[in-house]
C-alpha positions as CSV (number, residue, x, y, z in Angstrom):
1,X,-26.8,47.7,0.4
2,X,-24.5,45.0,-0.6
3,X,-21.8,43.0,1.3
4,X,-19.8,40.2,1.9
5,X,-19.6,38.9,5.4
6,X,-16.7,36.4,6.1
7,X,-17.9,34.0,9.4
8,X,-20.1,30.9,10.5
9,X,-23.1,31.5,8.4
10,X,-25.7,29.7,10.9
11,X,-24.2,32.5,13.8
12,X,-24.5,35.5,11.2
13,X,-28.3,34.3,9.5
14,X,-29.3,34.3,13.8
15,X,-27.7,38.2,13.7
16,X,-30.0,39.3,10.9
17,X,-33.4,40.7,11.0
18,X,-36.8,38.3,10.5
19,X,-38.4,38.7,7.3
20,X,-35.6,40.5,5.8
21,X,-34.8,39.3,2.6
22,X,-36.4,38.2,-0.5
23,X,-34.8,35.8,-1.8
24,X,-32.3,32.7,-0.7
25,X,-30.6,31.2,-3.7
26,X,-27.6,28.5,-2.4
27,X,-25.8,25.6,-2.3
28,X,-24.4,24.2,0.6
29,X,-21.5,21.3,0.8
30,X,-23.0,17.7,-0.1
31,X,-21.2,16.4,2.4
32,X,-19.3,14.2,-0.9
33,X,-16.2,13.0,1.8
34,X,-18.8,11.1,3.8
35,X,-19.3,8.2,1.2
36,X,-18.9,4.7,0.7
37,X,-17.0,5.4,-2.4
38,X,-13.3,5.3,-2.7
39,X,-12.9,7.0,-5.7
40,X,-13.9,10.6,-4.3
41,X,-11.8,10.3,-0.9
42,X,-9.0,12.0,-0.8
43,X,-5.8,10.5,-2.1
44,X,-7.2,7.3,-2.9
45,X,-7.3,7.4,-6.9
46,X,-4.5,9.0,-9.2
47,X,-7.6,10.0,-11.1
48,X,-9.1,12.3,-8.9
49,X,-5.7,14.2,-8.1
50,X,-6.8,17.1,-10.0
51,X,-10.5,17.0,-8.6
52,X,-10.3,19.9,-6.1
53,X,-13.4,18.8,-4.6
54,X,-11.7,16.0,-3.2
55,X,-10.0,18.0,-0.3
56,X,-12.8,19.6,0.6
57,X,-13.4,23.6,1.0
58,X,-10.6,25.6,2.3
59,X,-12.5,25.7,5.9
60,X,-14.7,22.7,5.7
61,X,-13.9,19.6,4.8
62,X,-17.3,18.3,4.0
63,X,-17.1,15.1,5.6
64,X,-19.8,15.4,8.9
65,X,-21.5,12.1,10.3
66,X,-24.4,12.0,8.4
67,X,-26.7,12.6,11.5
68,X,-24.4,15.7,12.2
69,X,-25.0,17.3,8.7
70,X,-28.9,16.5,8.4
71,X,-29.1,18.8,12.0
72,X,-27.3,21.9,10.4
73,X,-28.7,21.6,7.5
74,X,-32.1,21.6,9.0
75,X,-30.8,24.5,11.2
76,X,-29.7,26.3,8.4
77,X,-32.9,26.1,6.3
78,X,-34.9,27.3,9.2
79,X,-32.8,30.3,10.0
80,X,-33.2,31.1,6.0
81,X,-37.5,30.9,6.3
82,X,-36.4,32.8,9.4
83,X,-34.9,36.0,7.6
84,X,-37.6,35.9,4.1
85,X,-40.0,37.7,3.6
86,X,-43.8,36.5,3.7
87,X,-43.5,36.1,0.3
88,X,-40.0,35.2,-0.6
89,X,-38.7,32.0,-1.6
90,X,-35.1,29.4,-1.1
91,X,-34.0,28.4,-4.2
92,X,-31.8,25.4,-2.8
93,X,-29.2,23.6,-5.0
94,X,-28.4,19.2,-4.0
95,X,-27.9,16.5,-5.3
96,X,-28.6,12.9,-5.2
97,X,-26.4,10.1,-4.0
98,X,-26.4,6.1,-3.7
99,X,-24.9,5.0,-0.9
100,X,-24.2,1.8,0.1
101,X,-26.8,0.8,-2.5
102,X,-29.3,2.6,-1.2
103,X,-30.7,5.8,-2.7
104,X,-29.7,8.7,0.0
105,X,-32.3,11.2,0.1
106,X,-32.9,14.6,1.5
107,X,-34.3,14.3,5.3
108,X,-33.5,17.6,6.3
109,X,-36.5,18.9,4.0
110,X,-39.2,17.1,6.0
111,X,-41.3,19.5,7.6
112,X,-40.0,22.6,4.9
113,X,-42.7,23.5,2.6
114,X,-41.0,22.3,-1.1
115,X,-43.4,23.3,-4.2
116,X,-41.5,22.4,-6.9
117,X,-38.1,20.5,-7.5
118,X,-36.0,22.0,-10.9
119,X,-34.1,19.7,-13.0
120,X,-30.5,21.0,-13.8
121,X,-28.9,19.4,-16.1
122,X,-25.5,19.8,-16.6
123,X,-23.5,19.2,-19.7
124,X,-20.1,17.5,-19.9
125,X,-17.9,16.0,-16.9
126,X,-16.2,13.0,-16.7
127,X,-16.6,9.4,-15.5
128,X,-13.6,6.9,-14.8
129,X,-16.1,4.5,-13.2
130,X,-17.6,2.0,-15.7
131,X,-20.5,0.4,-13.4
132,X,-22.7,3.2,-14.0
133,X,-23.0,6.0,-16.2
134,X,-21.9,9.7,-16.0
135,X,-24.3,11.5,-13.8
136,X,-24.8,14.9,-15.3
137,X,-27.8,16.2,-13.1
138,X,-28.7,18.7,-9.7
139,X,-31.8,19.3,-8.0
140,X,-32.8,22.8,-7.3
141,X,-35.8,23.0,-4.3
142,X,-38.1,25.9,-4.9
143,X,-39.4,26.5,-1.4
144,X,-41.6,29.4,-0.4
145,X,-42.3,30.9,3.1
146,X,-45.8,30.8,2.4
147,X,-47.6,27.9,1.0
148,X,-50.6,29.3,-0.5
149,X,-52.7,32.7,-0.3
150,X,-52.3,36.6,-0.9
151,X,-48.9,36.3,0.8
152,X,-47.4,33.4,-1.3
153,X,-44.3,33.6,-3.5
154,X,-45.3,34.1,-7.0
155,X,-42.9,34.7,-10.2
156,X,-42.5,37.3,-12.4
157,X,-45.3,37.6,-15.4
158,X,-44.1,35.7,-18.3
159,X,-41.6,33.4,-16.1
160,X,-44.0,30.5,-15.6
161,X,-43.3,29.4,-19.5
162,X,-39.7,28.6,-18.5
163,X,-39.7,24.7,-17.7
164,X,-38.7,22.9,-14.6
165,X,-35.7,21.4,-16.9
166,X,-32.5,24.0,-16.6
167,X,-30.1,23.0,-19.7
168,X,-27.5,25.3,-18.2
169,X,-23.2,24.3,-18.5
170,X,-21.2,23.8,-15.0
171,X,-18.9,26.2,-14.1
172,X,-15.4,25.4,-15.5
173,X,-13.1,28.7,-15.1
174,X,-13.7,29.1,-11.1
175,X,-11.0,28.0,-9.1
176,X,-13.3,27.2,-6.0
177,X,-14.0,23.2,-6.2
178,X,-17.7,23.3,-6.4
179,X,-18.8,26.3,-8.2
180,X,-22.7,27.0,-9.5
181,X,-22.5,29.0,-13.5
182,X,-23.9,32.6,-13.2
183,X,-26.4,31.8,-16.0
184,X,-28.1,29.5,-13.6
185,X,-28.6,32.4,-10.8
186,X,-29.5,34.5,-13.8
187,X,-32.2,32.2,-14.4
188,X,-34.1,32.7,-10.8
189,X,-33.1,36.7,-10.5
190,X,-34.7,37.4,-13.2
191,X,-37.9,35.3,-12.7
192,X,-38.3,37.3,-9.3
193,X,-39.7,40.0,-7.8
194,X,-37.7,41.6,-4.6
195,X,-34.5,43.6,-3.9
196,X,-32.5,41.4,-1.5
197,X,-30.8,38.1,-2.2
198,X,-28.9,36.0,0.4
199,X,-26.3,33.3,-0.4
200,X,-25.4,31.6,2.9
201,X,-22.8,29.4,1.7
202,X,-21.3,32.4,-0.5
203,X,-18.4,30.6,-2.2
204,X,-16.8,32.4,-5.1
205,X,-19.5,34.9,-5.2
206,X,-22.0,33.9,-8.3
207,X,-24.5,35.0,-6.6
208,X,-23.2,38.2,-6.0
209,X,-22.0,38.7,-9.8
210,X,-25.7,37.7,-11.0
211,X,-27.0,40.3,-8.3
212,X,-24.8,43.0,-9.5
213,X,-25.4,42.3,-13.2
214,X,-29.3,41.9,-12.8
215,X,-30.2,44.8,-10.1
216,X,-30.3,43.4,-7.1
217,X,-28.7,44.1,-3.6
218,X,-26.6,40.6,-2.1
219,X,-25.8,39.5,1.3
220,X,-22.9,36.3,0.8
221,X,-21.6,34.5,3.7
222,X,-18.9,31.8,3.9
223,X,-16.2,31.2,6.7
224,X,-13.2,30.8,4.6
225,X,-11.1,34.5,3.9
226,X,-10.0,33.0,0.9
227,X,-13.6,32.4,-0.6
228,X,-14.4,36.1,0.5
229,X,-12.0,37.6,-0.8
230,X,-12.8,35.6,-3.9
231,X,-16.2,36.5,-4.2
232,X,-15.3,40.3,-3.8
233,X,-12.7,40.9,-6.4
234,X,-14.9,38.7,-8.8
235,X,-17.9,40.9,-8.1
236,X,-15.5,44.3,-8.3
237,X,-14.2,42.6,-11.7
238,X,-17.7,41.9,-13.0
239,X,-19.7,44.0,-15.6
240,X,-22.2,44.1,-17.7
241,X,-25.3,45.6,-15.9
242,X,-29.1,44.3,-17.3
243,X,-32.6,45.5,-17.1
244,X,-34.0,44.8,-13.8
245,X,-37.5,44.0,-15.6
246,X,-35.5,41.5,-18.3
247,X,-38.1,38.2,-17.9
248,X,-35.8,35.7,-20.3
């Protein structure tokens, strides 16, 4: 059974059932409005006035002390081992910044079991900076409940050939400011086994629309009522149904 739930998703993930769900696939706010750069705060550059990430999400505005966002973030990836399954696995989509020159990593990962970090490479974007070139790249975290033995994640036959390098286009038609493609989720769904996939930062709903489309139940969470009701009349609007067993 599917459904959209509209609330704080670290409250909701603590309401649902241990060892519930097979898969995580998500991507939480970067935190981008906490940065020593101008050019992405809001208002400061004429050239980001059409950049909707800017502003934020309609009910977060992404800019937590960096101590404050390491915490939930930790909290929020132990609540999603929390609710897998033995044998599940969190697909979880970040990036890399520099910050004050310094590289800023990923801290609230120490302690998680990571087995593999993806390459996705984006095409396109745009760059009014010239002291460094465009970036054009995401990390995606493969992290399964269970590091090794009988009980360990495992993927589909066949999906092993697929590289650790995703040549997949950014989302450009969404009007929620930081938007994953479908193909991408598309990509894990269908290198899986399992029923249930969670999204804990829900969004717009991709997720849901690769669920729908590839034969799998969804559970999407976001606090903003706008995003919800995003997410469901993009799913409701979406088609194009595909073999569960597809491998490519």
């Amino acid at each position: 059974m599917s459904e959209i739930i509209c609330g704080d998703t670290l409250s909701e993930m603590k309401n649902m059932a241990s060892e519930s769900i097979d898969l995580v696939i998500t991507s939480p706010p970067y935190n981008l409005m906490n940065t020593t750069s101008t050019s992405m705060k809001s208002g400061t550059s004429s050239k980001w006035k059409n950049n909707a990430i800017q502003n934020g999400y309609k009910s977060h505005k992404d800019s937590m002390k960096r101590e404050d966002y390491v915490n939930w973030m930790r909290d929020c990836i132990t609540e999603m081992f929390r609710v897998l399954k033995p044998n599940g696995a969190i697909f979880f989509n970040h990036k890399f910044r520099v910050q004050g020159g310094l590289m800023e990593g990923h801290p609230f990962l120490e302690g998680f079991n990571v087995r593999q970090m993806i390459i996705w490479a984006r095409a396109g974007g745009f760059n009014f900076n010239e002291t460094y070139f465009l970036p054009t790249y995401e990390v995606i975290y493969l992290m399964p409940k269970t590091p090794k033995g009988k009980d360990a994640f495992r993927l589909k036959k066949g999906a092993n050939r697929k590289t650790d390098i995703w040549r997949i286009n950014q989302e450009m038609k969404n009007p929620h400011p930081a938007p994953f493609p479908v193909e991408l989720v598309d990509n894990i769904l269908t290198s899986c086994e399992g029923n249930v996939v969670l999204d804990p930062f829900g969004g717009s709903g991709t997720v849901g629309v690769s669920a729908k489309k590839n034969g799998w139940n969804y559970i999407l969470i976001d606090n903003s009522d706008e995003y919800c009701n995003m997410a469901k009349n993009r799913i409701e609007n979406s088609s194009h149904k595909v073999n569960k067993g597809k491998d490519d």
